[in-house]
C-alpha positions as a LaTeX table, in Angstrom:
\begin{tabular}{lrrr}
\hline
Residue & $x$ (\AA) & $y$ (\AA) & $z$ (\AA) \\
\hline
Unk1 & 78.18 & 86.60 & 160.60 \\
Unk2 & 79.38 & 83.43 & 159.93 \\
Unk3 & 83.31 & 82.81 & 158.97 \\
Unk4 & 81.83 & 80.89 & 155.99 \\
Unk5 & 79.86 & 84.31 & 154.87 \\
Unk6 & 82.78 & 86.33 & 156.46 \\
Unk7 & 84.85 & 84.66 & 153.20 \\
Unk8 & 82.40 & 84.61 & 150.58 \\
Unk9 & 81.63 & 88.42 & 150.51 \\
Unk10 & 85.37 & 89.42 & 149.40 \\
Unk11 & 85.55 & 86.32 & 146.57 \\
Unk12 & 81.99 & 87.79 & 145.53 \\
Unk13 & 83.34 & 91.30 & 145.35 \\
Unk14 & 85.98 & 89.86 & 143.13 \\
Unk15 & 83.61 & 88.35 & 140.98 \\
Unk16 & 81.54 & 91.09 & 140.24 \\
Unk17 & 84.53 & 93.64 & 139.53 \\
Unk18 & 85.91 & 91.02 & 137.10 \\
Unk19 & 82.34 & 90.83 & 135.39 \\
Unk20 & 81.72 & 94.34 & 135.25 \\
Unk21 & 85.19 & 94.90 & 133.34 \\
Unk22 & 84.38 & 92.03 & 131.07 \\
Unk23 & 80.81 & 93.84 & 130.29 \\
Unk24 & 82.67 & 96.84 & 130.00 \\
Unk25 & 85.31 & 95.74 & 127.23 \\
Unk26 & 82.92 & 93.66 & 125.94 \\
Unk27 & 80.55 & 97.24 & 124.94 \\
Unk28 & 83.40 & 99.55 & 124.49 \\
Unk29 & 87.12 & 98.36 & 123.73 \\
Unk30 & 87.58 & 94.27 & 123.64 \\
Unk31 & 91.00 & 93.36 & 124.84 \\
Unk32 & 93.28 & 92.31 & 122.63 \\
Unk33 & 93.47 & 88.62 & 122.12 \\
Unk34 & 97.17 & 87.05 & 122.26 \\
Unk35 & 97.05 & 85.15 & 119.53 \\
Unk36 & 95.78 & 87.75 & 117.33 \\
Unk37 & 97.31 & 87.72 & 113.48 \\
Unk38 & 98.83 & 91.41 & 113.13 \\
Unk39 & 99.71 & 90.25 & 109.47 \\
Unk40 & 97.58 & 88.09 & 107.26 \\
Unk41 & 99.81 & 87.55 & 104.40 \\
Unk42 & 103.18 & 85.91 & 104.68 \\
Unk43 & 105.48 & 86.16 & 101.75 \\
Unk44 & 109.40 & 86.57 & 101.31 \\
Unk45 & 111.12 & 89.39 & 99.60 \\
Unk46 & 107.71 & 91.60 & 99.66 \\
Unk47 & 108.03 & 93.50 & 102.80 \\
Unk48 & 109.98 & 93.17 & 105.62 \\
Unk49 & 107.49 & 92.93 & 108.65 \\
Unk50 & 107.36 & 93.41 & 112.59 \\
Unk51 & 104.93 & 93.01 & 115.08 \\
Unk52 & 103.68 & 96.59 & 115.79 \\
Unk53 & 104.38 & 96.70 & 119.49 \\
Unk54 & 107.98 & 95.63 & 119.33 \\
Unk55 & 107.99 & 98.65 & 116.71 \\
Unk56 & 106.83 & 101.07 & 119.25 \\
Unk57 & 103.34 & 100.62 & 118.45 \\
Unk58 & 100.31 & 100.20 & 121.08 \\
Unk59 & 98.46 & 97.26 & 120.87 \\
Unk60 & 94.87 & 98.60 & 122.31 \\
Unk61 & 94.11 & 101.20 & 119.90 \\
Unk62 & 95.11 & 98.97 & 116.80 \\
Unk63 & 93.02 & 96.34 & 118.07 \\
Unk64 & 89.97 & 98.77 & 118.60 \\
Unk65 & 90.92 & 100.19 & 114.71 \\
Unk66 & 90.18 & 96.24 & 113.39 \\
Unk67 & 87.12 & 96.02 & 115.78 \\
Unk68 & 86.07 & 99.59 & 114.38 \\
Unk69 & 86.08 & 98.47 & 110.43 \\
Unk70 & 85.47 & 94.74 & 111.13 \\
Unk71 & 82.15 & 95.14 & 113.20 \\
Unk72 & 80.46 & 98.67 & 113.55 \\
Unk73 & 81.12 & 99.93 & 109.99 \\
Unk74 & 79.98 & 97.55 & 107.36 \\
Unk75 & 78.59 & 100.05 & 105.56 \\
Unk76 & 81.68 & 101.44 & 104.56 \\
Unk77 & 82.75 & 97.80 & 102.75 \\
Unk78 & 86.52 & 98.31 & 104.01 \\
Unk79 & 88.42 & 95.19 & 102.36 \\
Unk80 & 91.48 & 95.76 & 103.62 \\
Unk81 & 93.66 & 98.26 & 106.00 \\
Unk82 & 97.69 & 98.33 & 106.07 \\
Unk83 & 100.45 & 100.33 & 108.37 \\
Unk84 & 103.81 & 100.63 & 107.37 \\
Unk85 & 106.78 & 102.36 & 109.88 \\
Unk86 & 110.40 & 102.44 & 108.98 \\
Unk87 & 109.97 & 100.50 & 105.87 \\
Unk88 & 108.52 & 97.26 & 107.77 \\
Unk89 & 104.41 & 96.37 & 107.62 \\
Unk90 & 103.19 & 96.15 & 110.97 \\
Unk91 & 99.43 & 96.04 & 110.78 \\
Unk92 & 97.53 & 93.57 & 107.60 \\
Unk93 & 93.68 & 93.59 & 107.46 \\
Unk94 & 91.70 & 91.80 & 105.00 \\
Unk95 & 87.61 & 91.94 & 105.08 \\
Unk96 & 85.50 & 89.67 & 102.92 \\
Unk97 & 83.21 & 92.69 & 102.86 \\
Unk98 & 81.13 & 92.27 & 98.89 \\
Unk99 & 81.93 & 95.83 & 97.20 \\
Unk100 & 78.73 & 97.69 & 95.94 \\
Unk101 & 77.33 & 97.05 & 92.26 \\
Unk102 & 78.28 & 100.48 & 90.57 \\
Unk103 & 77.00 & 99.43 & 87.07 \\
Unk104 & 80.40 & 99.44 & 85.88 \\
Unk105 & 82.08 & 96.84 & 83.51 \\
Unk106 & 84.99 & 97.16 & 86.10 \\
Unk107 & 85.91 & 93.40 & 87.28 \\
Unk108 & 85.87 & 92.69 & 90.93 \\
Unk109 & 88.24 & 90.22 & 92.42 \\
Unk110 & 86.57 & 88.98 & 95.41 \\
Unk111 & 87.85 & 88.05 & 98.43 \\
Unk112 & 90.49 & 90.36 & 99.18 \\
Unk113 & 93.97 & 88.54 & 100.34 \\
Unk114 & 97.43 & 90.04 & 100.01 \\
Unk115 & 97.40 & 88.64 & 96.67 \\
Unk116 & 94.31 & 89.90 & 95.28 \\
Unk117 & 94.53 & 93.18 & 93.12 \\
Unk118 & 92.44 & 95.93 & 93.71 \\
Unk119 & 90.53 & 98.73 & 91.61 \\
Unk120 & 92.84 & 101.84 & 92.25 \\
Unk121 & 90.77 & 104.17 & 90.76 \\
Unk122 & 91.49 & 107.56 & 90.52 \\
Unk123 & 94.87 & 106.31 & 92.56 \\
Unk124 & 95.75 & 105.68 & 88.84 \\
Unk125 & 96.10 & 109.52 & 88.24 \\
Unk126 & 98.82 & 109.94 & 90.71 \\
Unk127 & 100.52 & 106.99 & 89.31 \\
Unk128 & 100.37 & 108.78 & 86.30 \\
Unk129 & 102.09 & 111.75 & 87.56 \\
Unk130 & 104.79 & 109.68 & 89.14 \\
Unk131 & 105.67 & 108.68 & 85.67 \\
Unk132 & 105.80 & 111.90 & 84.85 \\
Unk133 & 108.54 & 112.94 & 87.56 \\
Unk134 & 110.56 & 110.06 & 85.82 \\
Unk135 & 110.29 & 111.74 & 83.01 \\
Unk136 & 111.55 & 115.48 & 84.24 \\
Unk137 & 113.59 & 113.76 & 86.82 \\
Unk138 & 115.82 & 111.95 & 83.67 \\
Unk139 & 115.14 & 115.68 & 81.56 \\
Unk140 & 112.86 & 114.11 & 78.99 \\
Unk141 & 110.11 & 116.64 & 80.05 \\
Unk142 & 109.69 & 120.22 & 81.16 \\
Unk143 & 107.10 & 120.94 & 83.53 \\
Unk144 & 106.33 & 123.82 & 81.87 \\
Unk145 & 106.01 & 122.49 & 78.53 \\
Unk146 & 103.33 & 123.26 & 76.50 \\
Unk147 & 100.68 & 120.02 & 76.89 \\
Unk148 & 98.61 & 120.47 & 73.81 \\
Unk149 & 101.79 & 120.37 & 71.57 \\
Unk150 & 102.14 & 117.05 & 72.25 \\
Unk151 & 98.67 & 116.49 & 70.45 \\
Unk152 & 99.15 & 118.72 & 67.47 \\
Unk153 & 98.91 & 115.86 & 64.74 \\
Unk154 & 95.28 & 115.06 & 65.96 \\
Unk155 & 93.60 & 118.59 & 64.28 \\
Unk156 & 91.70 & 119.94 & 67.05 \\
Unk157 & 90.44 & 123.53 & 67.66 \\
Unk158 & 93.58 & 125.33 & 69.52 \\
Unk159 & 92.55 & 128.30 & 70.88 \\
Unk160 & 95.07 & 130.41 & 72.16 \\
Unk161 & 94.69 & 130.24 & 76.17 \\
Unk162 & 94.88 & 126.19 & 75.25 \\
Unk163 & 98.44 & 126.78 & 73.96 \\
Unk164 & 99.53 & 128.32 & 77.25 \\
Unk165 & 98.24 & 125.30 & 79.34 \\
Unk166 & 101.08 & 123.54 & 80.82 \\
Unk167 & 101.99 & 119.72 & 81.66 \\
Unk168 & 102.44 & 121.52 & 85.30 \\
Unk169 & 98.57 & 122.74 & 85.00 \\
Unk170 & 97.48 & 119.47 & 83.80 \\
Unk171 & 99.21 & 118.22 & 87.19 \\
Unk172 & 97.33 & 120.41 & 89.15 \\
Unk173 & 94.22 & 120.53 & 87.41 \\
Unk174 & 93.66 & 123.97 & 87.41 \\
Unk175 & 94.19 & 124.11 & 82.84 \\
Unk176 & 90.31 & 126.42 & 82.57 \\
Unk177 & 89.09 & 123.94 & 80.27 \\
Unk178 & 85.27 & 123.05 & 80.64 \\
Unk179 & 84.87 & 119.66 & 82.73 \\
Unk180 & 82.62 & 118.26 & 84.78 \\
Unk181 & 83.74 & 115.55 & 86.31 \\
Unk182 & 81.28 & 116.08 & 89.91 \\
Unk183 & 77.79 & 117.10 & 90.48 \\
Unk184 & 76.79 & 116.39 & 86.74 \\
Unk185 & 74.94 & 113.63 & 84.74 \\
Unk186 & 76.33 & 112.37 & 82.92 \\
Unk187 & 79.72 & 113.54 & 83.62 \\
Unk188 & 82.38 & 114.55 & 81.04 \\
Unk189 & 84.63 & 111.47 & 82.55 \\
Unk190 & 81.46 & 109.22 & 81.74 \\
Unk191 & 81.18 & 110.78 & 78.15 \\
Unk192 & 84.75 & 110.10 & 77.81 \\
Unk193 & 84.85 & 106.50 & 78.82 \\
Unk194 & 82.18 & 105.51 & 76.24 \\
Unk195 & 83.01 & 107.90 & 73.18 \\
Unk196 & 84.31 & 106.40 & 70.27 \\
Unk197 & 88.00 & 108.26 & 70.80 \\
Unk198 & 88.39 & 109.50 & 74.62 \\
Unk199 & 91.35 & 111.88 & 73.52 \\
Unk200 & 89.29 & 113.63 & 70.60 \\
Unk201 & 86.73 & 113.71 & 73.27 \\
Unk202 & 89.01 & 115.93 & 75.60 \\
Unk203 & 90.92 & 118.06 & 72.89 \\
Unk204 & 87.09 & 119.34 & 72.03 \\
Unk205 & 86.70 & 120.60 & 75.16 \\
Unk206 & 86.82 & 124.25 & 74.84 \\
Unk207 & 87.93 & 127.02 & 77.98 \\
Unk208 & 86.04 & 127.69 & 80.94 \\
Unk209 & 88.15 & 129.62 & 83.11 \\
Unk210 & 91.84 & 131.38 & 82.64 \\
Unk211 & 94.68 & 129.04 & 82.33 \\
Unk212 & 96.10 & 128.91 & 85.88 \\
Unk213 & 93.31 & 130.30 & 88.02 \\
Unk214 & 90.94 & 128.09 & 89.08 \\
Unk215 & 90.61 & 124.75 & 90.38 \\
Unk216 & 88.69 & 122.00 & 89.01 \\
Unk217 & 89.34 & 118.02 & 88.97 \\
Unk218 & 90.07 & 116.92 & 85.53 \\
Unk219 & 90.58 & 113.32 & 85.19 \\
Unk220 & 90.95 & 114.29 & 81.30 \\
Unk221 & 94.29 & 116.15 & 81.93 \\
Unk222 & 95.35 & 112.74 & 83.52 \\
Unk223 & 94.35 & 110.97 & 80.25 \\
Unk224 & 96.76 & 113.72 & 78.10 \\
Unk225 & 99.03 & 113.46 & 80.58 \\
Unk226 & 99.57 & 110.00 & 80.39 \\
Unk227 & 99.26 & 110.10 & 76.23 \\
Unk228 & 102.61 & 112.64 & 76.69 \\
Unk229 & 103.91 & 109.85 & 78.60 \\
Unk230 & 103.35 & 107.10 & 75.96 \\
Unk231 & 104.60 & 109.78 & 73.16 \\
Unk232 & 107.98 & 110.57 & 74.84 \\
Unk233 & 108.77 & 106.97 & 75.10 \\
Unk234 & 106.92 & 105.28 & 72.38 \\
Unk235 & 105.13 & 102.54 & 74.44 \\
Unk236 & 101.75 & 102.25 & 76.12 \\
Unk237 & 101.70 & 103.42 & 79.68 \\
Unk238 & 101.13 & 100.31 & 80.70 \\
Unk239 & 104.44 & 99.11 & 79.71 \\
Unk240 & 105.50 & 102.48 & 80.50 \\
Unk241 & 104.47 & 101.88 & 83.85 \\
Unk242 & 105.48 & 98.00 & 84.03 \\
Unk243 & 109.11 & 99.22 & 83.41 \\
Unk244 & 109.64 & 102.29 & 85.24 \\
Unk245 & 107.63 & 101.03 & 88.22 \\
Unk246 & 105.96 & 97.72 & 88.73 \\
Unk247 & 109.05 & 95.48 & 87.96 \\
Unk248 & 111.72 & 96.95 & 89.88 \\
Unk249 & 109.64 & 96.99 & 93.07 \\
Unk250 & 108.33 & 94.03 & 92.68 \\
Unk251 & 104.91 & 94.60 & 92.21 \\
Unk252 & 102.54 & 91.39 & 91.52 \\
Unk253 & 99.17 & 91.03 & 89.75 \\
Unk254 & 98.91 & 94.02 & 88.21 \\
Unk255 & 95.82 & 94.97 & 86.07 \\
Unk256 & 94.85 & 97.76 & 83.70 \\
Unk257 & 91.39 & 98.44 & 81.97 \\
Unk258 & 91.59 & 99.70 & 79.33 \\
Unk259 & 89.03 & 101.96 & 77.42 \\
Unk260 & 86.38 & 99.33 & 75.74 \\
Unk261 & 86.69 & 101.12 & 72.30 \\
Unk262 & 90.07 & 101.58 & 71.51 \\
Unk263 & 92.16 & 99.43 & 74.24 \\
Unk264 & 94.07 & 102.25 & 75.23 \\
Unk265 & 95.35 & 102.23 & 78.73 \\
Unk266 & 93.95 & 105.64 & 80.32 \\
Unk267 & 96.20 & 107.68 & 82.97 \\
Unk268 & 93.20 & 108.94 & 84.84 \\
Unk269 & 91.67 & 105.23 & 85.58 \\
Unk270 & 91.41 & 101.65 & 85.13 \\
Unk271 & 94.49 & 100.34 & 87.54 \\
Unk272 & 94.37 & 97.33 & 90.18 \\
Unk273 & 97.04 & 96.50 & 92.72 \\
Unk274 & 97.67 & 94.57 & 95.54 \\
Unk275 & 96.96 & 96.71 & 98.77 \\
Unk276 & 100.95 & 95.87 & 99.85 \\
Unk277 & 101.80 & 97.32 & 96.39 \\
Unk278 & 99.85 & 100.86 & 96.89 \\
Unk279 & 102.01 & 100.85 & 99.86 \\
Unk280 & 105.28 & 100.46 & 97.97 \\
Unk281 & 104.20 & 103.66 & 96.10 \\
Unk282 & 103.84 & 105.60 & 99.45 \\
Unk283 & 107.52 & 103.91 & 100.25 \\
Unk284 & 109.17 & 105.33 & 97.38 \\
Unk285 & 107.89 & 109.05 & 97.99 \\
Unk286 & 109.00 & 108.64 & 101.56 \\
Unk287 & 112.38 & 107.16 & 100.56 \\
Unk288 & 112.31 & 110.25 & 97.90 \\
Unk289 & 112.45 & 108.95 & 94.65 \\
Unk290 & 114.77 & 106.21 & 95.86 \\
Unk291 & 114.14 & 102.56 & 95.05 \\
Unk292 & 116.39 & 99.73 & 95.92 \\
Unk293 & 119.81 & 102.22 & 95.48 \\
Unk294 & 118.03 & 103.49 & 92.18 \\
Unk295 & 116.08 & 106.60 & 91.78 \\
Unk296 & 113.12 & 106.44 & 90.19 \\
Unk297 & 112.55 & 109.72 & 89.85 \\
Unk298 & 114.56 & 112.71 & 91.92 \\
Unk299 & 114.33 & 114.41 & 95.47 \\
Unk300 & 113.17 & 117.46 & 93.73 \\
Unk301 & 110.38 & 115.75 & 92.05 \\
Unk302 & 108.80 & 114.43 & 95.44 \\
Unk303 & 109.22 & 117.88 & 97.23 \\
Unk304 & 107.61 & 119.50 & 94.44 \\
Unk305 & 104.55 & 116.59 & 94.82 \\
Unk306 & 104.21 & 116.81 & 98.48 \\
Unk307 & 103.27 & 120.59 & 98.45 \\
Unk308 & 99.74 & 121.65 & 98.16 \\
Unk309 & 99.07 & 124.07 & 95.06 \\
Unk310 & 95.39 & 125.06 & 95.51 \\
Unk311 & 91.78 & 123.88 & 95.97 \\
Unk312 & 88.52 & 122.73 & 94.46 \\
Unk313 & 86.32 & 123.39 & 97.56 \\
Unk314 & 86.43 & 126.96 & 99.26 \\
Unk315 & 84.36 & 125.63 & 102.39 \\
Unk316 & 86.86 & 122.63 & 102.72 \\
Unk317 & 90.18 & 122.36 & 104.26 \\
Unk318 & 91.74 & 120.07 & 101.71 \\
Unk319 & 94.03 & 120.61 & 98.97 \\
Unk320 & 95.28 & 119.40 & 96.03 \\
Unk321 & 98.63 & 119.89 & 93.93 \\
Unk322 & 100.44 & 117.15 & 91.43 \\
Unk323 & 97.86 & 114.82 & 91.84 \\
Unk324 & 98.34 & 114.53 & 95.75 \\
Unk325 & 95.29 & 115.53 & 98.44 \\
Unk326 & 96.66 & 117.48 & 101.35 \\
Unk327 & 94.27 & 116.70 & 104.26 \\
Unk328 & 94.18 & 118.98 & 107.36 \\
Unk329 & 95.00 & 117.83 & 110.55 \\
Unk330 & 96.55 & 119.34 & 113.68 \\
Unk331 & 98.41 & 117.85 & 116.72 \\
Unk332 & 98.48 & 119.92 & 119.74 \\
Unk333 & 97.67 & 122.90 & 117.18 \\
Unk334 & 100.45 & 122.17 & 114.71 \\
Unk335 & 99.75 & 120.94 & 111.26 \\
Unk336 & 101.03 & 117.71 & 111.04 \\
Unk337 & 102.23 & 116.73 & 107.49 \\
Unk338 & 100.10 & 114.61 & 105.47 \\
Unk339 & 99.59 & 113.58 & 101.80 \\
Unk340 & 97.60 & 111.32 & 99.87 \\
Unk341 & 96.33 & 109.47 & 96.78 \\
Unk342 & 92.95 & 108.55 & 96.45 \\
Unk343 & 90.30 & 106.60 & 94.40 \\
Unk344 & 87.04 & 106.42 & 94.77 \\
Unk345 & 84.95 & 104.29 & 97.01 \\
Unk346 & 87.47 & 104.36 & 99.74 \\
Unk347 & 90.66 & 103.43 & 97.87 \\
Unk348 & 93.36 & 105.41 & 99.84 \\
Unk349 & 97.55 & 106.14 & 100.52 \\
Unk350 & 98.23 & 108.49 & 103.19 \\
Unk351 & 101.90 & 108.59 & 104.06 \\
Unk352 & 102.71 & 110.53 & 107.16 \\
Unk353 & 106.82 & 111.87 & 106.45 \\
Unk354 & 107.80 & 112.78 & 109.92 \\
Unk355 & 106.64 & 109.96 & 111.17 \\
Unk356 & 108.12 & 107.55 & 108.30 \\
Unk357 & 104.63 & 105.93 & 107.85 \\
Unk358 & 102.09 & 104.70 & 105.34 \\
Unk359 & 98.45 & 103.68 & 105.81 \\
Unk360 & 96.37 & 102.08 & 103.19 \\
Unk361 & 92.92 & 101.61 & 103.11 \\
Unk362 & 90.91 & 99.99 & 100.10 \\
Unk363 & 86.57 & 99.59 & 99.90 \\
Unk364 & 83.83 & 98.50 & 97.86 \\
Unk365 & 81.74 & 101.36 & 98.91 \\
Unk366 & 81.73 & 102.94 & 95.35 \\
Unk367 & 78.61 & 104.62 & 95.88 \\
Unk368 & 78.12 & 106.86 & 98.78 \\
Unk369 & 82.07 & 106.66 & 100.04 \\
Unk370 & 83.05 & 108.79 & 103.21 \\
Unk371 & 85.60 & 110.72 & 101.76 \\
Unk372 & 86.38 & 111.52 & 105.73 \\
Unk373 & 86.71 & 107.92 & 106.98 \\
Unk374 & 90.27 & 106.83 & 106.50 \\
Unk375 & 91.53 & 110.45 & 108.00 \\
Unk376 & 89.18 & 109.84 & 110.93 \\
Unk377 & 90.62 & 106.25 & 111.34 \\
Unk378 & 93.95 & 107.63 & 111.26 \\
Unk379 & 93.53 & 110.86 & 113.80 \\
Unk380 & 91.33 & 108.44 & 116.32 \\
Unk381 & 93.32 & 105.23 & 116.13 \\
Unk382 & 96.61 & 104.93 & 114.18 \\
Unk383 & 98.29 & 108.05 & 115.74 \\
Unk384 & 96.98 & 107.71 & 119.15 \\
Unk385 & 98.58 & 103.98 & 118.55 \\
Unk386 & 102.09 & 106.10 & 118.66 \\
Unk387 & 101.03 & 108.21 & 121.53 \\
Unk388 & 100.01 & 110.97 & 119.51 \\
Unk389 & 96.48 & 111.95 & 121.30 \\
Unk390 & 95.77 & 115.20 & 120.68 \\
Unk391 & 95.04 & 114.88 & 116.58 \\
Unk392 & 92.15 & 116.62 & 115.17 \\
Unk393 & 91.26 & 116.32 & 111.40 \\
Unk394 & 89.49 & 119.42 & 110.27 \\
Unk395 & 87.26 & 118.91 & 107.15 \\
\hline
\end{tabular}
């Protein structure tokens, strides 16, 4: 052998290892590039923000969570993805991904930015709710105050299990009124949307089950619940909302659709916010109630949320309580805690308390959402980007 081949084989060796682990990243994981923008929107006084890995973040598996929704899942029209730790954004995905026509008059804003408000959905409903805890929080409502007092004046049938429904039940959606909200066509939230009056439409309803014992979603209890809200205080939620909420943290662009009929601002549907805004909301339940060295509404008020209270699926692990889902996953066989609000067609808030983080997802995929997806995402890439590896989410 020559000393020319003698050199050659070692440098060829070289090569092919270095190939081979560029095919292989290439297929499975890419590496991560260094100039890679972990936050697409700048703005002052928003959030504070930090680069995830100086936050104790791995880069790899947030990388491979962008590749993931960016490139192999278009059907799941993911717009835009968010992580917040210790109060500072660390991870900001937009994705010019169209949303889905649903046949809705809902307005799309298209592309999505940091700027660009969002359908919430049935995110509205906890928003609702949260209003709500203002209220008790300040002692300006009972929990277990009678709901359809509030709507005496309007002359509907009042049977007497309806007078024992609570504003609590109408949090939890377990009141035994008859409404179909899933599974039907058309649905009673579809009825309600285009009747003539949407509250005469609910106070019609008459009992399906006992007051207390079983649970069914009822965007219509969000709708009463949010008329108690504009009662007590003698504005539209909307303003409601702009004062008790929106301005003091700083929320932008904010949007509500109102019913086409009567203009009323509905507390089951209809809001849009900026995806760094539905994070603020999972900020102030973490912080407790606590906004900016005011409290919005009390400790006791987001304890009481951030417990489950029952379920609409017997064959499903997930719960539901105040207008919060209560996923189920397990690290190293321990439940860890986890809440949510969601929307549908992939518009999500998961906060995660003991670790002092938020994740926010938000999709066009209105028809034919993966209600699994963003708790996948988060077992398979977000905690593993802590060094949590061995999550499981259970369905």
């Amino acid at each position: 052998m020559s000393k020319t081949q003698k050199w050659i084989l070692p440098i060829t060796s070289v090569v092919i290892a270095i190939v081979a682990t560029w095919l292989f990243l290439v297929q499975n994981n890419q590496a991560v590039p260094p100039d890679f923008d972990w936050i697409q929107g700048k703005k002052d006084n928003d959030w504070s923000t930090s680069l995830p890995n100086e936050a104790g973040f791995q880069l790899q598996p947030l990388y491979d969570l962008h590749q993931y929704v960016n490139g192999k899942n278009p059907k799941k029209r993911i717009q835009s993805i968010l992580i917040v730790q210790n109060g500072n954004l660390v991870f900001e995905q937009y994705y010019a991904v169209p949303a889905v026509n649903d046949g809705t008059p809902m307005p799309q804003h298209f592309p999505p930015a940091y700027d660009t408000p969002h359908q919430m959905r049935s995110i509205t409903k906890t928003v609702t709710s949260t209003l709500v805890g203002h209220l008790v929080s300040r002692g300006q409502l009972n929990v277990d105050a009678p709901l359809y007092a509030f709507y005496n004046e309007m002359n509907q049938p009042l049977d007497e299990d309806k007078q024992s429904v609570t504003i609590e039940h109408a949090l939890n959606f377990n009141t035994g009124i008859n409404w179909k909200e899933w599974g039907v066509y058309p649905s009673d939230a579809m009825q309600m949307w285009l009747s003539d009056d949407p509250y005469a439409y609910i106070l019609s309803k008459s009992m399906a089950y006992p007051v207390g014992e079983h649970f069914e979603y009822q965007g219509a209890m969000s709708v009463l619940l949010g008329g108690v809200v504009e009662k007590i205080l003698g504005k539209s939620l909307a303003k409601a909302a702009e004062e008790i909420l929106f301005e003091p943290m700083g929320f932008e662009g904010v949007e509500w659709f109102t019913h086409e009929v009567t203009h009323q601002h509905m507390g089951s549907s209809g809001l849009y916010l900026r995806s760094r805004d539905l994070a603020k909301l999972g900020q102030l339940y973490l912080n407790q109630g606590e906004w900016n060295g005011e409290f919005i509404f009390s400790p006791e008020w987001a304890k009481a949320s951030l417990e489950p209270k029952g379920k609409f699926w017997p064959d499903k692990a997930i719960q539901y309580g105040y207008n919060w889902w209560f996923p189920l996953m397990m690290e190293n066989g321990e439940k860890i805690k986890i809440a949510a609000m969601r929307g549908s067609g992939g518009q999500e808030m998961v906060i995660l308390p003991d670790h002092d983080l938020i994740f926010v997802m938000t999709s066009g995929a209105y028809i034919g959402q993966d209600e699994d997806f963003p708790f996948e995402l988060i077992a398979k890439f977000v905690l593993p980007s802590l060094g949590i590896e061995e999550v499981k989410y259970q369905r």
